[in-house]
C-alpha positions in Angstrom: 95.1 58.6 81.6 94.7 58.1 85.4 92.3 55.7 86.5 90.4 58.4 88.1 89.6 60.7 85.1 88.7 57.2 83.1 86.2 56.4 85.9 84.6 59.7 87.0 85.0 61.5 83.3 85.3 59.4 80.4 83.4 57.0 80.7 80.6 59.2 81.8 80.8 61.2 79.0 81.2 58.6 76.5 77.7 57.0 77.9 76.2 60.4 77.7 77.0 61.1 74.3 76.0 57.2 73.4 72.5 57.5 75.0 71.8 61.3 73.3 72.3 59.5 69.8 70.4 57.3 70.7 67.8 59.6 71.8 67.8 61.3 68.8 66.5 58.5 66.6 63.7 57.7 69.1 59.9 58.6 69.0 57.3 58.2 71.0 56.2 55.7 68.2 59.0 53.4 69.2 57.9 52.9 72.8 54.4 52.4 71.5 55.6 49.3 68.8 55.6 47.0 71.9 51.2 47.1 71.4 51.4 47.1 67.8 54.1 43.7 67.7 53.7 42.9 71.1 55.2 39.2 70.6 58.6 40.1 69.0 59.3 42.7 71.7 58.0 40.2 74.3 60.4 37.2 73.1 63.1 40.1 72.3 62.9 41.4 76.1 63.0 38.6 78.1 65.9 37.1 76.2 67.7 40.1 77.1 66.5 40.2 80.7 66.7 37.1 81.7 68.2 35.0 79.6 71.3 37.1 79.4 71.7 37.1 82.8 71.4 33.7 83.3 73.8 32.7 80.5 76.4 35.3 81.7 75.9 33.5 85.4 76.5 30.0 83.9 79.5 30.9 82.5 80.9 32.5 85.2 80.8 29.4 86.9 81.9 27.1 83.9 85.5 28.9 83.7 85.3 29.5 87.8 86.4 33.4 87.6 87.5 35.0 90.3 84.2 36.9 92.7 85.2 40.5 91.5 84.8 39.2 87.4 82.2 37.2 88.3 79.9 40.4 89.2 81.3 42.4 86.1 80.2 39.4 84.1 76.6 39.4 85.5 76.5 43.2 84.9 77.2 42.3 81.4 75.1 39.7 81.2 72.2 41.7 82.6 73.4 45.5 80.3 70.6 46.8 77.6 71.0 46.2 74.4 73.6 48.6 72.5 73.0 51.2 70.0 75.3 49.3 67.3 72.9 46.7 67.6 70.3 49.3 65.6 72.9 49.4 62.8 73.9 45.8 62.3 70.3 45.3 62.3 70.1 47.2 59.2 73.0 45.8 57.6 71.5 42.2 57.9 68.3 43.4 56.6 66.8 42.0 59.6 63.8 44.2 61.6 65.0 47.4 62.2 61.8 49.0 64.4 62.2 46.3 66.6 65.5 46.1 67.2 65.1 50.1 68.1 62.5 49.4 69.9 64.5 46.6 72.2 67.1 48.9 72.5 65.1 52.2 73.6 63.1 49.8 76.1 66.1 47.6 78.0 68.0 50.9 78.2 65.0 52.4 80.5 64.3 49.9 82.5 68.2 49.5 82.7 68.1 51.9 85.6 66.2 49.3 87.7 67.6 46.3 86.2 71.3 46.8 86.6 71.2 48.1 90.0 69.0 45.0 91.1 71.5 42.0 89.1 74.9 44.2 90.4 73.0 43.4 94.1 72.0 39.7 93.3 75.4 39.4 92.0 77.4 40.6 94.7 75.5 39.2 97.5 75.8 35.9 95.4 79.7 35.9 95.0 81.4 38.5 97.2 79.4 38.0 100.3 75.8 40.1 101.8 78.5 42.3 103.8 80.1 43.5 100.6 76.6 43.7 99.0 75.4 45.9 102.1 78.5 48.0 102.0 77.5 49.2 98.1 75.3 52.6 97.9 72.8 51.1 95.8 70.6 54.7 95.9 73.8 56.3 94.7 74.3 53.6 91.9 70.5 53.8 90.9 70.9 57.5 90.4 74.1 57.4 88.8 72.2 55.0 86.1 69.5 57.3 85.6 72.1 60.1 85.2 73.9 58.6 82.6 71.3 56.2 80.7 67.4 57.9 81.0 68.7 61.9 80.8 70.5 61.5 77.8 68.0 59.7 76.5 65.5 62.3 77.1 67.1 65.3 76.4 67.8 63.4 72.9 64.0 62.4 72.6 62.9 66.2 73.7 65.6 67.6 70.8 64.1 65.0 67.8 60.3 66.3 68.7 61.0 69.8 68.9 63.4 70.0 66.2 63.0 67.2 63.9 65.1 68.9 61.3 68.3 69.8 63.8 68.0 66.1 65.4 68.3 64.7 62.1 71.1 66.9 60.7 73.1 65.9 64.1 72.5 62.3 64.4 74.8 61.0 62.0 77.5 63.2 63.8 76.5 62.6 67.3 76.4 58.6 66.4 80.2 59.3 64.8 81.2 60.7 68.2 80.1 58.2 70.0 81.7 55.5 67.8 84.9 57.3 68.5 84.2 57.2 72.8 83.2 53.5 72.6 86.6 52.5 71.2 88.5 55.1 73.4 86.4 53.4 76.4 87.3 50.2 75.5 90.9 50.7 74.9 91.1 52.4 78.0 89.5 49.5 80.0 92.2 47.7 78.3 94.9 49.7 79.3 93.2 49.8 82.9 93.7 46.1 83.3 97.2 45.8 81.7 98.5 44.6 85.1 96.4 42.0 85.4 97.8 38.7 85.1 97.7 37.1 81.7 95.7 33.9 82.2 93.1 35.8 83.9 92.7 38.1 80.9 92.2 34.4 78.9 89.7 33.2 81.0 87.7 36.4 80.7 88.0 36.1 77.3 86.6 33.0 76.8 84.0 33.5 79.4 82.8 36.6 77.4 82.8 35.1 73.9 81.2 32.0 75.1 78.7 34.6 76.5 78.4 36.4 73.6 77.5 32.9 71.2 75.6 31.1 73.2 73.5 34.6 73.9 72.9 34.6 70.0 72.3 31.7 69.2 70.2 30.1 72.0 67.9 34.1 71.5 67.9 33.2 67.4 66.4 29.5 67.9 63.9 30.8 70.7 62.6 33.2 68.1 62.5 30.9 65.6 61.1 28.2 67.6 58.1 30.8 68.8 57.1 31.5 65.3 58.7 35.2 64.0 60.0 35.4 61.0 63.6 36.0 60.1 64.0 39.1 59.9 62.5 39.6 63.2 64.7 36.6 64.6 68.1 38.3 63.4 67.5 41.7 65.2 66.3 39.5 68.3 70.0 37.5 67.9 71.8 40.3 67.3 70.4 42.5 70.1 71.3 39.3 72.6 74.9 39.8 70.8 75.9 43.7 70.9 75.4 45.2 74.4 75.8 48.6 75.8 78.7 47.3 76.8 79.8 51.3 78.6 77.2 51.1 80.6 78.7 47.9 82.1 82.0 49.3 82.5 80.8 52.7 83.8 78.2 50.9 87.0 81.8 48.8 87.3 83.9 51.4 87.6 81.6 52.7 90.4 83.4 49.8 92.4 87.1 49.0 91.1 88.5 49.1 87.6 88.5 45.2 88.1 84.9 45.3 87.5 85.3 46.9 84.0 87.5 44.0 82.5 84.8 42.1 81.1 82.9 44.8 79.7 85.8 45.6 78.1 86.9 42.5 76.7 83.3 41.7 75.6 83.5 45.0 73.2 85.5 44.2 71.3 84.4 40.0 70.6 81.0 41.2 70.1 82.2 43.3 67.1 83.6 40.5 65.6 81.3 37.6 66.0 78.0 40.4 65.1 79.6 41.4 62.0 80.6 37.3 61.1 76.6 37.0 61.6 75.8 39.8 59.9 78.0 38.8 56.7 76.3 35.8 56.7 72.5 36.1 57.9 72.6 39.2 55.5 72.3 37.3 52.3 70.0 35.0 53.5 67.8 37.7 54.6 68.2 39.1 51.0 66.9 35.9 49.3 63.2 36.1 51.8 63.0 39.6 51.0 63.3 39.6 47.4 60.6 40.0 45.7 59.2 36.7 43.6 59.4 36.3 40.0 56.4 36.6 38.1 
């Protein structure tokens, strides 16, 4: 697998798919939600936008990463929320709806985010000349290409053909299961040179990302009144990111640039699915109905 076919194909096409099967469980009903439970989506959303970001920025600086990780982590700091996030939701009983609804929402105003932290984030570390040099029309594009199409063209399928869209979500969502872990494996395999320790302090970096993103979003939540069930999609959607989206703006720039996107996919499977386990079955005990 050359570098270029990973960069210019793959990954591509693994965000494609990703963002259809998305699209395909979206109405128009969950872009509406945010009038209906404006506060949830309000608290969700600007975790996501800003705290993430910030978070990712702090510990960039705490482990003192090298300029070129340092802007891959802000892209991953400042990425939409992932579709997996939808499903771990589920699993956790927590709120489903808004968790979709988070995740439908960051990914379209992802084309304008991302493009706008990648420029903070390079002026910041590499320098306004290396910031100016960067085709930030081209990147904005490329964003739309792969994030807002897909999730159209899934959106247009579900409303004119409920019945198709719902026969090939399941498989669609397989598929893209299936690209995630080829995309993060290749990532992996991209940055095999790379020297060991660096790889260690990405790794920390990311995972120290990933739970202090959870848990600082669950206590916020809780701390501005919603319930549980709303708190653990809020949590989990600070926790599971579109991680391909990160790697595909980075790749844009150098394979570098992918590493912690890559690294970040797979601790976010990990530490999600140790909340899950465990928020799940307190989430069971609120839910249940009382004894008469």
């Amino acid at each position: 697998m050359t570098s270029s076919f990973f960069a210019t194909t793959l990954l591509p096409l693994a965000l494609f798919v990703i963002m259809t099967g998305l699209g395909l469980s979206l109405t128009v009903a969950d872009f509406k939600r945010v009038l209906i439970y404006p506060r949830g989506v309000v608290i969700g959303l600007t975790n996501l936008l800003l705290l993430s970001p910030l978070l990712a920025f702090l510990a960039t600086i705490a482990y003192g990463l090298r300029p070129e990780l340092a802007v891959g982590m802000i892209l991953l700091g400042a990425a939409p929320g992932g579709t997996t996030a939808n499903l771990l939701t589920h699993l956790a009983r927590g709120d489903t709806a808004l968790s979709v609804t988070m995740t439908a929402l960051s990914s379209a105003v992802a084309v304008f985010t991302t493009p706008l932290f990648l420029a903070i984030a390079t002026a910041y570390f590499l320098g306004a000349q290396t910031e100016a040099q960067l085709d930030m029309v081209r990147i904005v594009v490329r964003v739309m290409t792969i994030t807002v199409v897909p999730l159209s063209v899934g959106m247009v399928v579900r409303a004119w053909t409920p019945g198709f869209a719902t026969r090939a979500e399941p498989w669609v969502k397989r598929a893209a299961l299936v690209f995630f872990v080829i995309v993060v494996g290749g990532a992996i395999y991209e940055a095999r040179n790379e020297a060991p320790a660096m790889l260690v302090a990405v790794g920390a970096a990311t995972l120290t990302l990933n739970l202090s993103a959870m848990t600082l979003s669950w206590f916020i939540a809780r701390r501005a009144k919603l319930d549980v069930r709303q708190s653990t999609a809020i949590a989990i959607e600070l926790g599971v990111h579109n991680t391909t989206l990160t790697m595909a703006v980075g790749a844009m720039i150098a394979p570098v640039y992918m590493i912690p996107g890559a690294v970040y996919g797979i601790q976010m499977i990990l530490t999600a699915s140790v909340f899950v386990w465990f928020i799940q079955r307190r989430n069971a005990m609120e839910t249940r109905p009382a004894t008469p």
